[in-house]
C-alpha positions as CSV (number, residue, x, y, z in Angstrom):
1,X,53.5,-77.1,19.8
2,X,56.5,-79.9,19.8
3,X,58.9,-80.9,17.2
4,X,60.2,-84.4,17.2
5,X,64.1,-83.9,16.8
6,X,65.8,-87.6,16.4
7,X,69.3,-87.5,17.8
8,X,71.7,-90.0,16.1
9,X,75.3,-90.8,17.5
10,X,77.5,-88.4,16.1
11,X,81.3,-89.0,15.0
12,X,83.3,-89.7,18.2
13,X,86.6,-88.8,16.0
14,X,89.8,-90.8,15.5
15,X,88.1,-93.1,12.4
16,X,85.7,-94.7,15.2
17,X,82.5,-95.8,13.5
18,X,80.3,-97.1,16.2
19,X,80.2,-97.4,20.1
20,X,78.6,-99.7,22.8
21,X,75.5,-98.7,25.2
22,X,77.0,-98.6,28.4
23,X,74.7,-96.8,30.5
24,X,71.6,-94.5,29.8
25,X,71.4,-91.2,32.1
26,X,67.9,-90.5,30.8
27,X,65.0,-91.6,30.7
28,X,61.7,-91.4,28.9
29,X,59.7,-88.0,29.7
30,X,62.8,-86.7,31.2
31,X,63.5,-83.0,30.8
32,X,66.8,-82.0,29.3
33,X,69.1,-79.8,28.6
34,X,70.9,-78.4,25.4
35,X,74.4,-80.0,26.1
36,X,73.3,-82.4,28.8
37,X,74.8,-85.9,28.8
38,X,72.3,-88.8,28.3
39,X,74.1,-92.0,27.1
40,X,77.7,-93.3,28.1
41,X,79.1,-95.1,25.3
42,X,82.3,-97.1,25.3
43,X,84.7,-96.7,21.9
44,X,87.1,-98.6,21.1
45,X,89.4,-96.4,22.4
46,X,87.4,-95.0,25.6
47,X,84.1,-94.2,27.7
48,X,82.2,-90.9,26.5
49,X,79.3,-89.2,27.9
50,X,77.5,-88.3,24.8
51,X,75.6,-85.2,25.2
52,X,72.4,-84.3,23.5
53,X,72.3,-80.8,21.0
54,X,68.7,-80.2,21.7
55,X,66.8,-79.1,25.0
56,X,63.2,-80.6,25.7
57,X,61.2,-83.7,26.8
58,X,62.9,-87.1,26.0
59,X,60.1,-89.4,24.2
60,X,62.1,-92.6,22.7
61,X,65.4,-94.6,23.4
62,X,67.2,-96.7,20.9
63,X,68.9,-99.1,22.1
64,X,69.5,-101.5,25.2
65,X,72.7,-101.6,27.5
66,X,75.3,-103.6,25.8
67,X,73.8,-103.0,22.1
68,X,76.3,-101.8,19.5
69,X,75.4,-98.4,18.0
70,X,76.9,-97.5,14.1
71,X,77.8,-93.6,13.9
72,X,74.6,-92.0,12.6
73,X,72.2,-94.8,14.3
74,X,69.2,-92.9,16.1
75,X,70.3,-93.1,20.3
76,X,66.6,-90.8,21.1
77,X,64.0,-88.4,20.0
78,X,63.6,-85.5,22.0
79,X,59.9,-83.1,21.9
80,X,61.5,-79.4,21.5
81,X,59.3,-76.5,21.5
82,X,58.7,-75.3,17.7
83,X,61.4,-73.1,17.0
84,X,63.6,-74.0,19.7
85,X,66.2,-75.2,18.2
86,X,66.5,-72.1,15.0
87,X,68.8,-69.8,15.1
88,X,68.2,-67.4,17.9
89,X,65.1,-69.0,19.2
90,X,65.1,-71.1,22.4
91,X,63.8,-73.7,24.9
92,X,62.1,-71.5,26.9
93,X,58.6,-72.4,25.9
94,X,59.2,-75.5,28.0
95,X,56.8,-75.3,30.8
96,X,56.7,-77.3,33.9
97,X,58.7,-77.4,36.8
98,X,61.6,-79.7,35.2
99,X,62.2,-77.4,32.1
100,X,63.8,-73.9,33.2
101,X,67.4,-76.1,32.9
102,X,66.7,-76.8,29.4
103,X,65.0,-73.0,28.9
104,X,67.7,-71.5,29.9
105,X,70.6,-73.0,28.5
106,X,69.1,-72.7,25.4
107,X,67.9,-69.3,25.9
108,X,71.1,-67.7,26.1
109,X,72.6,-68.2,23.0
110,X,69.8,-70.0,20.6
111,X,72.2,-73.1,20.0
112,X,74.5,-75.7,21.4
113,X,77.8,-75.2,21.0
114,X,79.1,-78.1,22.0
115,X,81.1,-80.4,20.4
116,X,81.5,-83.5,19.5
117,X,82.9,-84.0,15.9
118,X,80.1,-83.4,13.2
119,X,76.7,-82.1,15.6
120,X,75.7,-78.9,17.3
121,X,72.1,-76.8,17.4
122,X,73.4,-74.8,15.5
123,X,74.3,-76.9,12.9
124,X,71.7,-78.1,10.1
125,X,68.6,-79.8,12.1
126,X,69.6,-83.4,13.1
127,X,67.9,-85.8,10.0
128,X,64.6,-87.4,10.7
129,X,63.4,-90.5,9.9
130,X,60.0,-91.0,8.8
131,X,58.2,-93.8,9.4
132,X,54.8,-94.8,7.6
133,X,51.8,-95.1,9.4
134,X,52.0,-98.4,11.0
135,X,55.3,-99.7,9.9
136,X,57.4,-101.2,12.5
137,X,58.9,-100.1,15.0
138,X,63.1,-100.1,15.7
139,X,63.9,-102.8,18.1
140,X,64.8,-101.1,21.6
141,X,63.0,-98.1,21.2
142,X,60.9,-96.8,24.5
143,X,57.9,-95.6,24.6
144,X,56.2,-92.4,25.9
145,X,53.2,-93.1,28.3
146,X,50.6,-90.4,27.7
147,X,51.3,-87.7,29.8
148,X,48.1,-85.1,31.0
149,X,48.1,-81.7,32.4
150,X,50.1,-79.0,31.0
151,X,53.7,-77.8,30.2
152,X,56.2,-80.9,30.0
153,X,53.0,-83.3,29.9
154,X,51.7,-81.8,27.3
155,X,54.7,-82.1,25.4
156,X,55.1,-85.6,25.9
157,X,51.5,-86.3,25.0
158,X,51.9,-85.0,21.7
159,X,55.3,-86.7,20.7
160,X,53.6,-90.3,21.9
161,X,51.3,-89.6,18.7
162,X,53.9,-89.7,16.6
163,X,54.5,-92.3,14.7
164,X,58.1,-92.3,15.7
165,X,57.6,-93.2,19.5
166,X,57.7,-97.0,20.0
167,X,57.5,-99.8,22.6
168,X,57.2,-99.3,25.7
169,X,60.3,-99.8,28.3
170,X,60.0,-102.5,30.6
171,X,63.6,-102.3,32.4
172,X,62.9,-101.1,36.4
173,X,64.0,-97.6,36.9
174,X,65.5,-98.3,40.3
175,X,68.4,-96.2,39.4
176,X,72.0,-96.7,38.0
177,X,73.8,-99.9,38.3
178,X,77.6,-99.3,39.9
179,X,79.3,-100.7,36.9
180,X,81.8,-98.9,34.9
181,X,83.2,-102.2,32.6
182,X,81.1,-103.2,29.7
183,X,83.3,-106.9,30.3
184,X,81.6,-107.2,33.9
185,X,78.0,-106.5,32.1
186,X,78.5,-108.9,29.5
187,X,79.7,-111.7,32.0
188,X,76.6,-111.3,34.3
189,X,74.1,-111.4,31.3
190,X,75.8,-115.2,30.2
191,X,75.6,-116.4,33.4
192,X,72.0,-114.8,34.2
193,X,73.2,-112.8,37.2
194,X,71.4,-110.0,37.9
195,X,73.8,-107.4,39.3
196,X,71.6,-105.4,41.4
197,X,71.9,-108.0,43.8
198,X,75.8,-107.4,44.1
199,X,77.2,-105.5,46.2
200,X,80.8,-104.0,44.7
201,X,84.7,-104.2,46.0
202,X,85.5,-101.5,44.1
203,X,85.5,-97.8,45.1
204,X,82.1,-96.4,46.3
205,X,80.9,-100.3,46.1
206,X,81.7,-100.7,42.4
207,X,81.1,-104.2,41.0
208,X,84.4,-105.4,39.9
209,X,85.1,-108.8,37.4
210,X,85.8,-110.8,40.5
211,X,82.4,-109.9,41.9
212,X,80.8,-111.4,39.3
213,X,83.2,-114.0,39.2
214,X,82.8,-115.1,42.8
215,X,79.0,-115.0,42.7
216,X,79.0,-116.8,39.9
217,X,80.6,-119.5,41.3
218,X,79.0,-119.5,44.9
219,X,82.2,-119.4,46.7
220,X,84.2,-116.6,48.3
221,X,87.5,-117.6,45.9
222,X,89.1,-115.1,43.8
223,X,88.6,-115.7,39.7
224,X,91.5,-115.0,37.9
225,X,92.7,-111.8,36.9
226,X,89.9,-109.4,37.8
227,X,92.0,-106.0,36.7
228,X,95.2,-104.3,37.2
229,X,97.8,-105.7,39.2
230,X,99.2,-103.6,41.9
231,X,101.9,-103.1,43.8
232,X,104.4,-105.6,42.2
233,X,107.2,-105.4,40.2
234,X,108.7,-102.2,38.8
235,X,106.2,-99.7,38.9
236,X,105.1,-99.2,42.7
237,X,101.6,-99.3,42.7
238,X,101.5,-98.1,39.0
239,X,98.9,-100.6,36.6
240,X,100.9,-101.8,33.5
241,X,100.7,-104.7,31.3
242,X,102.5,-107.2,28.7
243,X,101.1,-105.5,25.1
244,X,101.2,-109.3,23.5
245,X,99.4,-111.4,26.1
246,X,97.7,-108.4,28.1
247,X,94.1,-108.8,26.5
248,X,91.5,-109.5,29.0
249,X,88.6,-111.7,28.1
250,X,85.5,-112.5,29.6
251,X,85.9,-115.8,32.0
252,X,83.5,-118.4,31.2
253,X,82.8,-122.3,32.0
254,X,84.9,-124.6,29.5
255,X,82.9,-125.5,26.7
256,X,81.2,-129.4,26.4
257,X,83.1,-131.8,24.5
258,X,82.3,-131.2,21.3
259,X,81.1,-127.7,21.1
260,X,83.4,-124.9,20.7
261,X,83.1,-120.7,22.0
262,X,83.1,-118.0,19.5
263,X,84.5,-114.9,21.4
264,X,83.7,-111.9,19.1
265,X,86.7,-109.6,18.2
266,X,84.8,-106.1,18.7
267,X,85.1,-103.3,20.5
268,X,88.4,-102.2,21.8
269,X,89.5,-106.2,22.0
270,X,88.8,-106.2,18.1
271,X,90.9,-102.5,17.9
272,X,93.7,-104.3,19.5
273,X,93.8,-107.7,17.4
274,X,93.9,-105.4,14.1
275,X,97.1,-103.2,15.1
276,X,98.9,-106.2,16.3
277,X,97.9,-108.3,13.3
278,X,99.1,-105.5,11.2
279,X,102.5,-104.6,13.1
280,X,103.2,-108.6,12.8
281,X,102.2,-108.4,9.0
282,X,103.9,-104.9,8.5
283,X,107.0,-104.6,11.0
284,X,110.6,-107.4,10.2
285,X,110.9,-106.6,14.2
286,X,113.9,-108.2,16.2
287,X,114.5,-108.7,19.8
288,X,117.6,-108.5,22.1
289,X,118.0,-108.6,25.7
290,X,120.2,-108.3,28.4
291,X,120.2,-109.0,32.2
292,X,121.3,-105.6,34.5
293,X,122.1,-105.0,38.4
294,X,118.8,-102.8,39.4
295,X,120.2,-102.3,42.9
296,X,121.6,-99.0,42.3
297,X,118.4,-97.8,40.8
298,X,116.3,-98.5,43.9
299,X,118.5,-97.2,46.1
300,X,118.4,-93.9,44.1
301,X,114.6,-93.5,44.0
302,X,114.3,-94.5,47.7
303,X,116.9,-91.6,48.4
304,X,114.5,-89.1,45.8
305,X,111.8,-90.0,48.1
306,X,113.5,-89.2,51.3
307,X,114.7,-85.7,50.1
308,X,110.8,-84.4,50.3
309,X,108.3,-83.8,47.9
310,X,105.7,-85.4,45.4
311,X,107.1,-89.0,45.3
312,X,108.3,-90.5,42.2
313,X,107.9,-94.4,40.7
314,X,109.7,-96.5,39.3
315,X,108.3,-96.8,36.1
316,X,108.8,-92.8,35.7
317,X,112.5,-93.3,36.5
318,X,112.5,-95.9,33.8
319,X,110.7,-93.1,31.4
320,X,113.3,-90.8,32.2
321,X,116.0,-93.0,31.3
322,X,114.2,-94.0,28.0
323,X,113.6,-90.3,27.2
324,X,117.7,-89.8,27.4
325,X,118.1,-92.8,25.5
326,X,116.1,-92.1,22.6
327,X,117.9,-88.5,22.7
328,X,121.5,-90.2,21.9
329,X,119.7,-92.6,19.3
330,X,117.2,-90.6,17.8
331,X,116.3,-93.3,15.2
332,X,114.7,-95.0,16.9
333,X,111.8,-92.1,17.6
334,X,110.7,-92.7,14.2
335,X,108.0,-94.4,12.2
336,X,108.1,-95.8,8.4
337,X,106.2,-94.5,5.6
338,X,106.4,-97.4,3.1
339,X,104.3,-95.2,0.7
340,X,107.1,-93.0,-0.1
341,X,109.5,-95.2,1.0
342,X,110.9,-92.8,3.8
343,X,111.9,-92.9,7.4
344,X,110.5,-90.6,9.9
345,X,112.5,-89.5,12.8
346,X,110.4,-87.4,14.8
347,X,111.6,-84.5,17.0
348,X,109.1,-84.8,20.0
349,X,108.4,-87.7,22.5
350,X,105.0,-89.4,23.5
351,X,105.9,-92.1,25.8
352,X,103.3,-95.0,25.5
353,X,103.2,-97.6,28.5
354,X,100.9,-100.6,28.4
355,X,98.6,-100.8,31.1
356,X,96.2,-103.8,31.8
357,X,92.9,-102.4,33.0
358,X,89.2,-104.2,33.3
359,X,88.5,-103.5,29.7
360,X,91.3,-105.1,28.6
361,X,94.9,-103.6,27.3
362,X,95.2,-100.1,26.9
363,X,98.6,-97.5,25.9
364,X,97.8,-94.4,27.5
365,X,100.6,-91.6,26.0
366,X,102.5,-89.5,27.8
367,X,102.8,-86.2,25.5
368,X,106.1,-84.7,25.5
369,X,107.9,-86.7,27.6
370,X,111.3,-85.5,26.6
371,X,110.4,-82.4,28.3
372,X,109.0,-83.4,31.3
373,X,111.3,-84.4,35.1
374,X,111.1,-87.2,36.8
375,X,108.1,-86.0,38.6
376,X,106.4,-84.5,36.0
377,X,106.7,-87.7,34.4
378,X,105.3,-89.4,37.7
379,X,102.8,-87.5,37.8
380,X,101.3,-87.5,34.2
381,X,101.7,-91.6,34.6
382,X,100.0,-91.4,37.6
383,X,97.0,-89.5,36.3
384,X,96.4,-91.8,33.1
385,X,97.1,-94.2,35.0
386,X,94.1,-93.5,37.1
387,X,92.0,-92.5,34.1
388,X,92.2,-96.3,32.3
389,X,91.1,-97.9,35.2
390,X,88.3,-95.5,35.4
391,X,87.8,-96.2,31.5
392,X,87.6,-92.2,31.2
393,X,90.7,-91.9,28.8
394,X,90.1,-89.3,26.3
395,X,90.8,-90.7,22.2
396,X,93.6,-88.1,22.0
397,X,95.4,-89.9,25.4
398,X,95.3,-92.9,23.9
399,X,96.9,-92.4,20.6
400,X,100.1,-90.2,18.8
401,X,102.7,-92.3,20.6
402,X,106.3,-92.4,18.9
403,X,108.1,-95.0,21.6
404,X,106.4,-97.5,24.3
405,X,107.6,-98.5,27.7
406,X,106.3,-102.1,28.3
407,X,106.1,-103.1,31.9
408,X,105.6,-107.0,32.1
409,X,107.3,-107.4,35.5
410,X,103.9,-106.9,37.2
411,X,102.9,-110.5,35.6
412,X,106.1,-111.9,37.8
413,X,107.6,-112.8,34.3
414,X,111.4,-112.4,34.1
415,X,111.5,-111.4,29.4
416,X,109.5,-111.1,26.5
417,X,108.9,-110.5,23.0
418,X,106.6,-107.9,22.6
419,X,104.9,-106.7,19.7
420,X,105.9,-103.4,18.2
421,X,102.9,-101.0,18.7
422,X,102.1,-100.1,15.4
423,X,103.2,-97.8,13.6
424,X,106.2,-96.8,16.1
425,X,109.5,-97.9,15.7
426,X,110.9,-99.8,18.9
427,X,109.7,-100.8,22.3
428,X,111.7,-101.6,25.7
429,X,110.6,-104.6,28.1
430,X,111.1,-104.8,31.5
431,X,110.6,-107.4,33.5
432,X,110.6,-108.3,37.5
433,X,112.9,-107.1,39.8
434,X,114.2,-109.8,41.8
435,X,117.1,-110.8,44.4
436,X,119.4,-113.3,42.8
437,X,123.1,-114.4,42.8
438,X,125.3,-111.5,40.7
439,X,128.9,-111.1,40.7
440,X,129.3,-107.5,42.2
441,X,133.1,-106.0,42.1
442,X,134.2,-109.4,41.9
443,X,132.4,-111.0,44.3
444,X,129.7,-113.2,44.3
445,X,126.6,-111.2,46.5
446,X,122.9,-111.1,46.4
447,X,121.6,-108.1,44.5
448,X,118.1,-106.7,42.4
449,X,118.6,-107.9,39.1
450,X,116.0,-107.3,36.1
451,X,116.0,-108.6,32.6
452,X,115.4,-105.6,30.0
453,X,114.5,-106.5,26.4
454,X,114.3,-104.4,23.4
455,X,112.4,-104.8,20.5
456,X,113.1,-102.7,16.9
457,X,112.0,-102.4,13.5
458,X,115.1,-103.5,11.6
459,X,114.2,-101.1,9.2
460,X,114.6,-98.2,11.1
461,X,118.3,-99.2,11.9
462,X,120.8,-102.0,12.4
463,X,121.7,-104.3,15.7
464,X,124.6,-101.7,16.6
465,X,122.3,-99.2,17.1
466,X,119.7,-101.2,19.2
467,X,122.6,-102.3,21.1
468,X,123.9,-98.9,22.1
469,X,120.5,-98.3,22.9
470,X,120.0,-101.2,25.3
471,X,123.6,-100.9,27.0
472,X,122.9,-97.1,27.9
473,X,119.6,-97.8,29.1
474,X,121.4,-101.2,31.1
475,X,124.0,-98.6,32.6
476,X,121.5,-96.2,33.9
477,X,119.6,-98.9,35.5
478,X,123.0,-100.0,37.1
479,X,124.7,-96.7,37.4
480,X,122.1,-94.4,37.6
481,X,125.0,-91.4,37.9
482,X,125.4,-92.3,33.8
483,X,122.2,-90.3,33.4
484,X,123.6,-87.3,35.1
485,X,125.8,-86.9,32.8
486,X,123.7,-86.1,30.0
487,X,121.2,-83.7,31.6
C-alpha cells in the first residue's frame, strides 16, 4: 500500500524565503529516486536543482513555470511504499520496470541524506496537508490519470483517490524547453510567443533574450543588450558589469499615452534594489579618480602570455594589483558594525567583480584572493565567470565579499560612481582602455590610457588614505615593476 508524502520547498539557506519555478524535471506518474532532482528553481541569488527526500511514484505538481514558490509551499506529492521512508525501511517495494532506481537508492541506507538546509528522509516525515473531502483544490496542482496493472500503476491508482491529487495537467510533454533565464520566459509569455518554435543562438541552440527579441519584432535586428558583453574593454573576453546601472530588465513596447508599466521588484532584481537602497541609506561614500598610462600594463600581460602557460586576463592582473593594494592599506578590507560602533578590518580577501549576465547583475566572490597568483586568480575568475552566465552560481559564491573590482569599461564608458556593495568598505572602477594624446617622458605620444575611480566609506578612513590607495594602484597600472616590489 502507498503513502502520500507532500514535499514542500525546503530552506535554500542564506535568509532566502521563496524561489521561482524555472523548469520541472518530472512529471506526473514518474518514478523517482530518493535524492533525485525534480524542479529547478531560481533564488535570488542562484539556479538550484531541488532534489526530492523521498523515492516513489510522482502523483501531483504545484505550481506552473514562472510561479513564485514561499519556503514551505507544497512543489509535489510523491506515492512511497508504506514504510519506505522509516528508519531502516526502503523503496524497494516499488514494482515495475521504472522503480529499481528509486528501490535501491533507498534500499541502502533507509534515508536520504542529502541536504539541503532543513529536509532529509531521515528527518521527521515531511508535514501533510489535509484536505476535506471535496474542498478545493490548490491552483497548479496536476493530476494523476488512473493508472491499471500492477507495481508503479498500482501505485499511482491509489494516490489519484486521494483527496490530495488535483487537476489535471494540460501543458504538452514534448520535452524540455532550451531556456536557462527565467527573464527570456517571462518576455515570451507578454508578448504570447511560444518558444518552442525558436530555435536558440546560444550554446547547444539555447534561446537567448535576443531571440525572443528578434522574433518578437519580425526582423533579423539585434534588441538591445541581450547578455554579457564580450571581448571589450579590460577584461579580454571576461563578462563584467557597472554595479549601479547594470540591472537588466525585461524589454517591452513603450507604454500608450496615458498608461504607465509596473515592473515588479522580485527576485534577484528586487535582492539587488534592497542592498543598494540600503548602502545609499547606510554608507557617507565618496568618490575620487584619476586618469593613468595603461600601456605598460598591456605590454606586460602580452609578454606573461608569450612566456607559455594557462593565459592570464586583464581583469586578474587588475585583481592582483588590488589584492597588494589593500595589503599596504588594510582599512580599507573592512566593514562597519554601527551596532557596537566598531570598525572591522578583516584579515582575508574575497574579491567581488560585478558581472552583467542574462539574469541581471551579479558579484560572483573570489575567496581568498590575497593568496592566490595571477593565474590562480585568472582562473577562479574565469570559472565564475562561466558559472553566472550559466545561472549555476552556488549562494556561498555569491556572497562574503570584503572588497569589489567594478569593471565598467565593457559598457565603452570612460568613469563612474558606483555604489558601495553593501556592507563592504570601498570599491575600485575601471573604465575603458583607449589610445589618446598623453604626455610620455616629455613628449606628447599616443598611448592606452584608462580612467580608475575609487569609491570609500568615509567612515572607514580619510581622503589620504583613499589617495595612497588609488596612486599605488595608478602606479602599478603604469609601472607594473611597482608591484614587484612588494611580492
Amino acid at each position: 500500500m502507498a503513502v502520500v508524502r507532500e514535499f514542500t520547498l525546503p530552506d535554500l539557506g542564506e535568509g532566502l524565503t521563496g524561489a521561482e519555478i524555472v523548469r520541472w524535471l518530472v512529471q506526473v506518474g514518474d518514478v523517482v529516486a530518493i535524492d533525485q532532482p525534480v524542479v529547478e528553481v531560481e533564488t535570488a541569488k542562484a539556479m538550484v536543482d531541488v532534489p526530492c527526500p523521498y523515492g516513489g511514484v510522482v502523483t501531483a505538481r504545484f505550481g506552473e513555470e514562472g510561479t513564485e514558490m514561499p519556503v514551505g509551499a507544497p512543489l509535489i506529492t510523491v506515492a512511497v511504499p508504506e514504510g519506505a521512508d522509516e528508519p531502516g525501511g526502503g523503496a524497494g517495494s516499488v514494482s515495475g520496470a521504472g522503480a529499481g532506481a528509486a528501490g535501491d537508492a533507498a534500499a541502502s541506507d533507509g534515508g536520504s541524506g542529502n541536504v539541503l538546509v532543513g529536509y532529509g528522509t531521515t528527518a521527521p516525515a515531511a508535514r501533510r496537508r489535509r484536505v476535506r473531502p471535496g474542498a478545493a483544490v490548490p491552483a497548479g496542482a496536476v493530476a494523476v490519470g488512473a493508472g491499471s496493472g500492477s507495481g508503479a500503476g498500482r501505485a499511482v491508482a491509489e494516490a489519484a483517490s486521494r483527496p490530495a491529487v488535483a487537476v489535471a495537467d494540460e501543458r504538452p510533454a514534448d520535452g524540455p524547453i532550451p531556456v536557462i533565464s527565467p527573464l527570456v520566459r517571462r518576455l515570451a509569455r507578454e508578448h504570447g510567443l511560444d518558444l518552442r518554435g525558436l530555435t536558440g543562438s546560444g550554446p547547444d541552440g539555447l534561446i537567448m533574450r535576443a531571440d525572443v527579441e528578434r522574433a518578437v519584432r519580425g526582423a533579423g535586428v539585434d534588441g538591445g543588450v541581450d547578455g554579457v558583453a564580450v571581448g571589450r574593454g579590460v577584461t579580454n573576453g571576461v563578462a563584467n558589469g557597472s554595479v549601479a546601472d547594470g540591472l537588466a530588465v525585461a524589454a517591452s513596447a513603450p507604454a500608450p499615452s496615458g498608461q504607465e508599466e509596473r515592473v515588479p521588484l522580485r527576485g534577484l532584481r528586487g535582492v539587488v534594489a534592497d542592498k543598494l537602497a540600503r548602502s545609499r541609506r547606510e554608507i557617507p561614500d565618496a568618490t575620487c579618480w584619476v586618469d593613468a598610462d595603461a600601456t605598460e600594463l598591456l605590454a606586460a600581460r602580452t609578454a606573461m602570455n608569450a612566456a607559455g602557460g594557462p593565459k592570464v586576463s586583464l581583469l586578474a592582473v587588475l585583481a592582483r594589483i588590488c589584492t597588494a593594494a589593500l595589503a599596504r592599506y588594510p582599512e580599507l578590507n573592512a566593514r562597519v558594525d554601527m551596532e557596537s560602533r566598531e570598525i572591522v578590518r578583516l584579515s582575508e580577501v574575497h574579491l567581488g567583480f560585478a558581472a552583467q549576465t542574462d539574469r541581471g547583475l551579479v558579484v560572483p566572490v573570489v575567496r581568498d584572493a590575497h593568496a592566490r597568483s595571477v593565474e590562480g586568480l585568472s582562473a577562479e575568475i574565469a570559472r565564475l565567470t562561466e558559472s553566472a552566465r550559466a545561472g549555476s552560481l552556488a549562494p556561498a559564491e555569491l556572497t562574503g565579499g570584503t572588497f569589489t573590482l567594478n569593471n565598467y569599461g565593457v559598457f565603452g564608458v570612460d568613469g563612474s560612481t558606483p555604489i558601495i556593495n553593501h556592507p563592504e568598505a570601498a570599491m575600485l572602477g575601471v573604465g575603458r582602455i583607449v589610445p589618446k594624446p598623453w604626455v610620455h617622458e616629455g613628449e606628447l605620444a599616443v598611448r592606452h590610457v584608462v580612467q580608475l575611480s575609487f569609491t570609500f566609506d568615509h567612515r572607514v578612513c580619510d581622503g589620504g588614505t583613499a589617495g595612497g590607495f588609488l596612486r599605488y594602484v595608478a602606479d602599478c597600472v603604469e609601472r607594473p615593476m611597482v608591484l614587484l616590489r612588494g611580492l
